[in-house]
N, C-alpha and C positions, 0 to 999 in steps of 0.2 A: 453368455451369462444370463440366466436365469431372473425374471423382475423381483423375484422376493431374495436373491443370493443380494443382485445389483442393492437395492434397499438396505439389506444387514449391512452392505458394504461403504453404503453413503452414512447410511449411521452412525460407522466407527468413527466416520472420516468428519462427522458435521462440525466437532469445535476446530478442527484446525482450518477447515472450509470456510469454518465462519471467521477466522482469525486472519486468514487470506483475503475475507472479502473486505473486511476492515481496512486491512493494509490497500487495497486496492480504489475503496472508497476513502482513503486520508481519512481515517479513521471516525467515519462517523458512523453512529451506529445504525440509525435509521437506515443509511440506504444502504450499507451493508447486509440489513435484513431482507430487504427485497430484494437487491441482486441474487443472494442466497436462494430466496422464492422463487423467484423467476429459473431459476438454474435447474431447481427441482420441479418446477413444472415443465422446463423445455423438458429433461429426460425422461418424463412419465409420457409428455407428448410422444415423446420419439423424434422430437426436434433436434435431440443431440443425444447421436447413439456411440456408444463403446466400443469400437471394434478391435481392444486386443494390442494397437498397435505398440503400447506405451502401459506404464502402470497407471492403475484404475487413480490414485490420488495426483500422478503427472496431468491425465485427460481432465479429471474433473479441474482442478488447478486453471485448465488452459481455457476451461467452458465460462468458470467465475470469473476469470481477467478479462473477455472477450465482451464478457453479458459487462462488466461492471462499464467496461470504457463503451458502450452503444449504451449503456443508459446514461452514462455522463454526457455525451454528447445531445442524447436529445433533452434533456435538463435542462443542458447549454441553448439548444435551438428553442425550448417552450420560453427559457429565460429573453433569447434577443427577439422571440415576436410578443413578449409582453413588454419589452423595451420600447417595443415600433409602436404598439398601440398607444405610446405616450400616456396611460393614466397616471391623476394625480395624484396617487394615494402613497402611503410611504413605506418604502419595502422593510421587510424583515429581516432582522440581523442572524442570517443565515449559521454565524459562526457563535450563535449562543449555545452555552455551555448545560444538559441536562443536568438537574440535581443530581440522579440516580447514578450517572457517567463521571462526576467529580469525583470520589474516591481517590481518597490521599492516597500519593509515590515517594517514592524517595527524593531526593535532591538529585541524587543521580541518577535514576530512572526517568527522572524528568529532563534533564541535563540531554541523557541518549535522546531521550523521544523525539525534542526538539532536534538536533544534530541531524538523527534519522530522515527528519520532515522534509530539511533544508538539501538534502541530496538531490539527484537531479530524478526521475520519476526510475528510469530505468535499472539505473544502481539502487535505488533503494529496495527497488522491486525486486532484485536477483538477491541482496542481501537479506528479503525478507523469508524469501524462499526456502536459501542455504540452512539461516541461521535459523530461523524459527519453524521453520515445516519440515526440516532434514532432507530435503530433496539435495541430488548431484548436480552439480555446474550442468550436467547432459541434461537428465530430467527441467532444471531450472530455464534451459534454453529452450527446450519445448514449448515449455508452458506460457513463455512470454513470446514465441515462435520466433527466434532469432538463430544464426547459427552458434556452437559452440563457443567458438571464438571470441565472439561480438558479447556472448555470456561471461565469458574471463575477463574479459575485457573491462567488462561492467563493475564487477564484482572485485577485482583488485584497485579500479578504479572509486570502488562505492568508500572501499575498506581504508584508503589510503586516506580519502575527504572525511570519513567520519572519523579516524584518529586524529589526521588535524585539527579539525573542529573541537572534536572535545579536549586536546591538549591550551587549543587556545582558551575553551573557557573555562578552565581550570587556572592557567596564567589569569585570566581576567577576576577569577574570585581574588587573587592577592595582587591585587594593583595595589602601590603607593600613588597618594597625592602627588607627592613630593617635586619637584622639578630634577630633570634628568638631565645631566649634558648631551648635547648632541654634536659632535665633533665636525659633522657635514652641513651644519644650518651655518646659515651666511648673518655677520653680526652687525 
């Protein structure tokens, strides 16, 4: 593929890229954006080339997840040699919320979001795949490089906790005060 065909091709592909990088950075958006940077500078470098083997949005998928989790970890390592330096100044609360990024949802969009978060990384990862990028259980196992299997596995496993979860907080919007008999409590 051609650098200017590969180009019109990441193009198409950039909001749902960026949407992946999101989900992959726990949606913040800052570093979402550099992942994204960084992804399109390896392939201009020819740090991460294409070869065909998979679809162009499977490959690129697999290049975002890879780049997001090596830049989480060295975050993580700048973070515990700025822990060892012991300075005494007082960190920043990392999980402040931007004005621009607040932008009212619904009850239930918020409801999922949270549900979503509370999965374990890799269900949530294949469900974000499936459901929001339309990738196949096959393509979706690529891109997080698992076997197929271990991809179903995930994915029926993600689908099963996030019904739970939101069935139970939907029970939890209608709780009664009220005292309840409990037939097994010792009196």
């Amino acid at each position: 593929m051609h650098n200017s065909e590969l180009q019109a091709q990441l193009e198409k592909l950039h909001s749902a890229s960026f949407g992946w990088a999101l989900s992959c950075c726990r949606r913040d958006h800052a570093d979402a954006e550099e992942v994204l940077q960084t992804v399109y500078l390896k392939i201009l470098e020819g740090k991460a080339l294409y070869r065909g083997e998979s679809s162009l949005k499977t490959w690129l998928f697999a290049v975002i997840r890879k780049t997001a989790i090596t830049e989480q970890r060295q975050s993580w390592l700048r973070a515990l040699k700025s822990m060892a330096a012991a300075t005494a100044r007082p960190e920043r609360n990392s999980l402040a919320v931007e004005p621009a990024a607040a932008f009212e949802r619904s009850q239930a969009q918020q409801q999922f979001q949270k549900a979503i978060e509370r999965l374990p990384a890799r269900q949530r990862e294949v469900l974000h795949l499936v459901f929001y990028e339309d990738l196949s259980l096959r393509e979706a196992a690529v891109v997080m490089g698992v076997s197929i299997g271990s991809a179903r596995q995930h994915y029926d496993r993600g689908k099963k906790h996030l019904r739970v979860s939101l069935n139970r907080e939907e029970l939890d919007y209608g709780i009664s005060w009220e005292r309840k008999e409990n037939p097994g409590a010792v009196s």
